[in-house]
Gaussian input, Z-matrix of N, CA and C with variables (Angstrom, degrees):
# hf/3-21g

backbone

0 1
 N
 C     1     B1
 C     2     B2     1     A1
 N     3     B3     2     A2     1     D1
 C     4     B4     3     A3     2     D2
 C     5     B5     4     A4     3     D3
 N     6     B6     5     A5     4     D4
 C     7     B7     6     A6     5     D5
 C     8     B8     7     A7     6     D6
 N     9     B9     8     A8     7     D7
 C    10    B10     9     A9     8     D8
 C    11    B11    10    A10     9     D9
 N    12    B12    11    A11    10    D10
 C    13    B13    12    A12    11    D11
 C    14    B14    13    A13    12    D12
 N    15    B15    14    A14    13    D13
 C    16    B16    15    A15    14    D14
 C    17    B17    16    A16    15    D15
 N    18    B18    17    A17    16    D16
 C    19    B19    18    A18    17    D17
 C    20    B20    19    A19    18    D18
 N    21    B21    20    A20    19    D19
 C    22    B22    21    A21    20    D20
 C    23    B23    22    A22    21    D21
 N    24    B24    23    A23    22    D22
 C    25    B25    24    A24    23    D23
 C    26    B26    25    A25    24    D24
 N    27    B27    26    A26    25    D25
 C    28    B28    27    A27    26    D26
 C    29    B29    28    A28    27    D27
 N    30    B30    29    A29    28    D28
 C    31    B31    30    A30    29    D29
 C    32    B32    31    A31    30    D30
 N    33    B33    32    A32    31    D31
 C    34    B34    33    A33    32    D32
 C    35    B35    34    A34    33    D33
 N    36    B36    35    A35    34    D34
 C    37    B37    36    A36    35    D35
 C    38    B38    37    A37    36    D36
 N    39    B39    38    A38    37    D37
 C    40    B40    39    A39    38    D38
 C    41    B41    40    A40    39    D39
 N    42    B42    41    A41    40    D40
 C    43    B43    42    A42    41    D41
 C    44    B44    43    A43    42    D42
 N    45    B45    44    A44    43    D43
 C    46    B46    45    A45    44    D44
 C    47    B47    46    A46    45    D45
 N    48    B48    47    A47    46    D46
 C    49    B49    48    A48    47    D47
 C    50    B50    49    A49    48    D48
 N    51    B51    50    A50    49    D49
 C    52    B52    51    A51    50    D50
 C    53    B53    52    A52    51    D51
 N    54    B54    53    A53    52    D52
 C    55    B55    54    A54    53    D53
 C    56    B56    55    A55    54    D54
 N    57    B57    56    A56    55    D55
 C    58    B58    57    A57    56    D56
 C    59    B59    58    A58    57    D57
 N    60    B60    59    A59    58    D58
 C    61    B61    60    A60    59    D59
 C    62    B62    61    A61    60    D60
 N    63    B63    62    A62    61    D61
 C    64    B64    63    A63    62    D62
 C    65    B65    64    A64    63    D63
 N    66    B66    65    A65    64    D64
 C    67    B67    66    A66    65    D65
 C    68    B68    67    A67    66    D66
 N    69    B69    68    A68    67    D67
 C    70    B70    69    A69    68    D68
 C    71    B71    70    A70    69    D69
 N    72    B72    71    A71    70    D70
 C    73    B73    72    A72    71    D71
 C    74    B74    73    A73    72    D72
 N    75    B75    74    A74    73    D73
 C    76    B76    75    A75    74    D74
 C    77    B77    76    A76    75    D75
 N    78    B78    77    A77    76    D76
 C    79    B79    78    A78    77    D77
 C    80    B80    79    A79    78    D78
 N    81    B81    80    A80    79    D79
 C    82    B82    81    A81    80    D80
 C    83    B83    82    A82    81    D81
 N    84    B84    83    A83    82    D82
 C    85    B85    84    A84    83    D83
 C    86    B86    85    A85    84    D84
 N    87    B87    86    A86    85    D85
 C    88    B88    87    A87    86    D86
 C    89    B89    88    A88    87    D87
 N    90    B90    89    A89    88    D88
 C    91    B91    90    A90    89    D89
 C    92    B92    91    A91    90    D90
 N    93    B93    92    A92    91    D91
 C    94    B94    93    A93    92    D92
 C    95    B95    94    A94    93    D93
 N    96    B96    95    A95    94    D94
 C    97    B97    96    A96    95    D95
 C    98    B98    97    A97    96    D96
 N    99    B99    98    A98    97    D97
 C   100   B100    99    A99    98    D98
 C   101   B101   100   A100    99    D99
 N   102   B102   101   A101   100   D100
 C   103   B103   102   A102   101   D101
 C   104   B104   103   A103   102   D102
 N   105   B105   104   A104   103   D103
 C   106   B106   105   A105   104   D104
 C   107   B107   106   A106   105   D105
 N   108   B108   107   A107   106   D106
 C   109   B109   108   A108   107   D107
 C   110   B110   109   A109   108   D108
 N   111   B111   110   A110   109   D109
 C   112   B112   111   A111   110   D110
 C   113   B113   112   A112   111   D111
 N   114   B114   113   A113   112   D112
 C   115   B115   114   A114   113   D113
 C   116   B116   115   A115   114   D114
 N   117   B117   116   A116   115   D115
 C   118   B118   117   A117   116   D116
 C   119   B119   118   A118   117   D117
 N   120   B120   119   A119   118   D118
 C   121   B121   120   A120   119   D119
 C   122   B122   121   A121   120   D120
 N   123   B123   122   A122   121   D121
 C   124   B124   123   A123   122   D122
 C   125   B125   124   A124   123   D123
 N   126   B126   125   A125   124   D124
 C   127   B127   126   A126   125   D125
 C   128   B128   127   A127   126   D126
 N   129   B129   128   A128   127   D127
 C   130   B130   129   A129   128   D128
 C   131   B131   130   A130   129   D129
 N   132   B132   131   A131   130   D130
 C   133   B133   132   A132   131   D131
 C   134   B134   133   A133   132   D132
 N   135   B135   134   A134   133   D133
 C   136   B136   135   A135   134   D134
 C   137   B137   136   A136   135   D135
 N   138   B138   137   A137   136   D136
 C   139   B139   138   A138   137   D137
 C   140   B140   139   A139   138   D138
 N   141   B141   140   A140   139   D139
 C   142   B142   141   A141   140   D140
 C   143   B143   142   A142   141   D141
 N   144   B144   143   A143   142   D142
 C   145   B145   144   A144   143   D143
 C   146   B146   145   A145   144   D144
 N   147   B147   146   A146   145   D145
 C   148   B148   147   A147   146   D146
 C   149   B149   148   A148   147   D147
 N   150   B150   149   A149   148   D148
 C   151   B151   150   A150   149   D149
 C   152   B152   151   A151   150   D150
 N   153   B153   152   A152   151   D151
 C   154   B154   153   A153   152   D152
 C   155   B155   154   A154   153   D153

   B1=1.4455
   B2=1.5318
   B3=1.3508
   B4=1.6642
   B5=1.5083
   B6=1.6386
   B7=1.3682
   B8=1.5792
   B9=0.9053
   B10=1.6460
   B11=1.2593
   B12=1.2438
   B13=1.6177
   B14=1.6919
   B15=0.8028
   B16=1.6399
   B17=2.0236
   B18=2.0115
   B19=1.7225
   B20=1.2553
   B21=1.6971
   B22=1.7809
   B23=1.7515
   B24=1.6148
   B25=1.5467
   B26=1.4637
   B27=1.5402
   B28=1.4826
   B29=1.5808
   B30=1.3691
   B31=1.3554
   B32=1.9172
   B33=1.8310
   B34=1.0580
   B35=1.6977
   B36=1.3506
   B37=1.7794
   B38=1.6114
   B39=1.2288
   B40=1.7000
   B41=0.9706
   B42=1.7037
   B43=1.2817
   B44=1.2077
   B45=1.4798
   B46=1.6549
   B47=1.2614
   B48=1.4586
   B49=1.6912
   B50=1.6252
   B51=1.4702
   B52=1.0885
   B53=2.0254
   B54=1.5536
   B55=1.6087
   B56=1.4231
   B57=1.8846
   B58=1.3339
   B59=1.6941
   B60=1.0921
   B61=1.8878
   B62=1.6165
   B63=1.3622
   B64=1.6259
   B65=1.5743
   B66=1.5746
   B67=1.2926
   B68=1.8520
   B69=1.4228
   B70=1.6354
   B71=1.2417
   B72=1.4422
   B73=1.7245
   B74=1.9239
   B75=1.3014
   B76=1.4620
   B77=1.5123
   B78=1.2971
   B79=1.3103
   B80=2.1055
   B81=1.4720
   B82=1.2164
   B83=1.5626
   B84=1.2964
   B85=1.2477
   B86=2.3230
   B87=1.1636
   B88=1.3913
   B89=1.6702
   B90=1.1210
   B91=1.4543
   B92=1.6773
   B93=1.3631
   B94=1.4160
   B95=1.6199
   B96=1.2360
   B97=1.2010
   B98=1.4116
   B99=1.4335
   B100=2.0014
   B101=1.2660
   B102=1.5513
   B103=1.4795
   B104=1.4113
   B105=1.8147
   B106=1.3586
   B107=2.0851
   B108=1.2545
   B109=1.3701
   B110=1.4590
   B111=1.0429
   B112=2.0559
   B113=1.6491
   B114=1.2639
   B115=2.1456
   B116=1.4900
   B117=2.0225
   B118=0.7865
   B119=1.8268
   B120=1.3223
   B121=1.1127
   B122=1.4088
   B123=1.5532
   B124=1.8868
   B125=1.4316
   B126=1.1231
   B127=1.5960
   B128=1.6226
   B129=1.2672
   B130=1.2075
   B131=1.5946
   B132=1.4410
   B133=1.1748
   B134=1.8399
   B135=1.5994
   B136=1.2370
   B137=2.0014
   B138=0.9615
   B139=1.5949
   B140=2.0480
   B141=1.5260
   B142=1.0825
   B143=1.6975
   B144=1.7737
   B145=1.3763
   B146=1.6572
   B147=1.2933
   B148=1.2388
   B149=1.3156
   B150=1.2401
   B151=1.7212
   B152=1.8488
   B153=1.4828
   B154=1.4634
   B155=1.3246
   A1=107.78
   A2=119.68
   A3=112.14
   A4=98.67
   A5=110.21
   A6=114.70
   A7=139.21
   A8=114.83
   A9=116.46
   A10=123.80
   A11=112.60
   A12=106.14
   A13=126.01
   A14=168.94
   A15=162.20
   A16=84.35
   A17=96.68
   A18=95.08
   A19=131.93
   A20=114.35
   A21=125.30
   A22=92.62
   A23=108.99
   A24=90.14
   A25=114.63
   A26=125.67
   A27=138.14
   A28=100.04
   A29=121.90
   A30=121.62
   A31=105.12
   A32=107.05
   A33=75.18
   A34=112.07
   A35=108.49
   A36=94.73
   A37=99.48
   A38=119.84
   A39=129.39
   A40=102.95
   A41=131.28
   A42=135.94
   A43=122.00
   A44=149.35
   A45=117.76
   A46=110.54
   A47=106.67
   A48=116.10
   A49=113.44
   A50=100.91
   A51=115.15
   A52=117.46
   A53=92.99
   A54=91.94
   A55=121.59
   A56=107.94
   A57=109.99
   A58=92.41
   A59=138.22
   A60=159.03
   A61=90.83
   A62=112.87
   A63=114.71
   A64=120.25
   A65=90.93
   A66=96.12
   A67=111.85
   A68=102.06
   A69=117.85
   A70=124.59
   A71=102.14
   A72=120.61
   A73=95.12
   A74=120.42
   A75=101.25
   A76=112.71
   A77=112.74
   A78=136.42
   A79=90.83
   A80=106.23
   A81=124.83
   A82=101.57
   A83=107.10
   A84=133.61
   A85=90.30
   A86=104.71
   A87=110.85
   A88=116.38
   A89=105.42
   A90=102.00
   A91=122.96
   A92=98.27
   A93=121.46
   A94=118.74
   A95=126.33
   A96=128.35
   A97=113.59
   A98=125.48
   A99=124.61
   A100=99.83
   A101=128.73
   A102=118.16
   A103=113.64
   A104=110.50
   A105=103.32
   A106=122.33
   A107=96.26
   A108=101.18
   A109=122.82
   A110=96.21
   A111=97.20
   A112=147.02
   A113=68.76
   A114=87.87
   A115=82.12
   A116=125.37
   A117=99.17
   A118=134.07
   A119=126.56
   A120=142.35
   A121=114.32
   A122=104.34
   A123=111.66
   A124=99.61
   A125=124.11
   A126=104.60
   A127=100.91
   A128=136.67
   A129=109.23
   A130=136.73
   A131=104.14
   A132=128.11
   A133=105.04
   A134=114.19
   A135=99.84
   A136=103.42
   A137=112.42
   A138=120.55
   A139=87.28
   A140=105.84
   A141=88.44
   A142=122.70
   A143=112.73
   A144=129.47
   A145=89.41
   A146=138.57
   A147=140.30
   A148=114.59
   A149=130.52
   A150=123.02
   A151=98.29
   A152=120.13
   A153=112.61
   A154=105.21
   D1=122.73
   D2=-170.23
   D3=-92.44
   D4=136.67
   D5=151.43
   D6=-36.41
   D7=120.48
   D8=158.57
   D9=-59.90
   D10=139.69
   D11=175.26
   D12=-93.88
   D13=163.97
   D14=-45.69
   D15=-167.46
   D16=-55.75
   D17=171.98
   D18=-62.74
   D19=-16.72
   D20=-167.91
   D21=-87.70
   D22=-47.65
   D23=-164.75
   D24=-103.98
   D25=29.92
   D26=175.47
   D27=-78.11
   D28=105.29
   D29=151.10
   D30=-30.03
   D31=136.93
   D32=167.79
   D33=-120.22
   D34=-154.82
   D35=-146.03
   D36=-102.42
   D37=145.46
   D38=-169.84
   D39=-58.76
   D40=142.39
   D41=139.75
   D42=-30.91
   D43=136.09
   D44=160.16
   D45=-106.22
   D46=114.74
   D47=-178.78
   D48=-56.02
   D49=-174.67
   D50=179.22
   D51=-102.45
   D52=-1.62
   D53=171.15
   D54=-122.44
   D55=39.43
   D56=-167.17
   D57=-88.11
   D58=-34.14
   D59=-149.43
   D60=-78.79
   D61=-49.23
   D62=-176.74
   D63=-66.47
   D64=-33.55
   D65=-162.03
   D66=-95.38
   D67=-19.89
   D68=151.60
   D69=-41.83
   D70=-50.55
   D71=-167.58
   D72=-83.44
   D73=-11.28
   D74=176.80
   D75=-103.35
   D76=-22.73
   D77=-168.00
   D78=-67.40
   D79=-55.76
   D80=-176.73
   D81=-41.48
   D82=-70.81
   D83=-138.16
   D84=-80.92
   D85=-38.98
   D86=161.92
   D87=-44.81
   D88=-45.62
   D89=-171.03
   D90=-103.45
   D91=-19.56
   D92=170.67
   D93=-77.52
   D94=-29.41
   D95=-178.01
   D96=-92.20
   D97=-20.48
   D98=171.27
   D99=-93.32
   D100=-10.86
   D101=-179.08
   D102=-97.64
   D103=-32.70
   D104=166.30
   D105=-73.41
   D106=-3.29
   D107=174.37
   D108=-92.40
   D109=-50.00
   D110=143.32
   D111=-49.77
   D112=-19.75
   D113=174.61
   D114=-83.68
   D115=-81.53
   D116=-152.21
   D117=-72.65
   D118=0.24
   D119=151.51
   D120=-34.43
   D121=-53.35
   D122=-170.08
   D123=-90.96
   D124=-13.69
   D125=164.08
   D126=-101.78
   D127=-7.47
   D128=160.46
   D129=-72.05
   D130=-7.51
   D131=-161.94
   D132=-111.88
   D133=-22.00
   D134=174.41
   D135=-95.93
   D136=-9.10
   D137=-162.19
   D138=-50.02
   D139=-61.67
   D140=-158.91
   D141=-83.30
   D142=35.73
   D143=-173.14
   D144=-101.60
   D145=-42.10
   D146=-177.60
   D147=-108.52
   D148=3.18
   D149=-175.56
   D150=-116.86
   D151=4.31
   D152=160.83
   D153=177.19

């Protein structure tokens, strides 16, 4: 069975497109916007367990 050399079995390395920045900012914005709405829900809801 002949060896490969170091160049045959190197994954090689991604292009970086031009719609990775867009697709960051939705990916972000997907997970950031039901979690910051849940934070503020659970602190709206504990405020009045410690403020009286």
């Amino acid at each position: 069975m002949p060896e490969l050399t170091a160049e045959q079995t190197a994954e090689p390395t991604p292009e970086p497109t031009s719609n990775q920045v867009p697709r960051l900012i939705v990916t972000w914005l997907v997970v950031t916007v039901p979690l910051a709405y849940g934070l503020f829900q659970t602190v709206r809801s504990v405020v009045p367990l410690f403020a009286g």
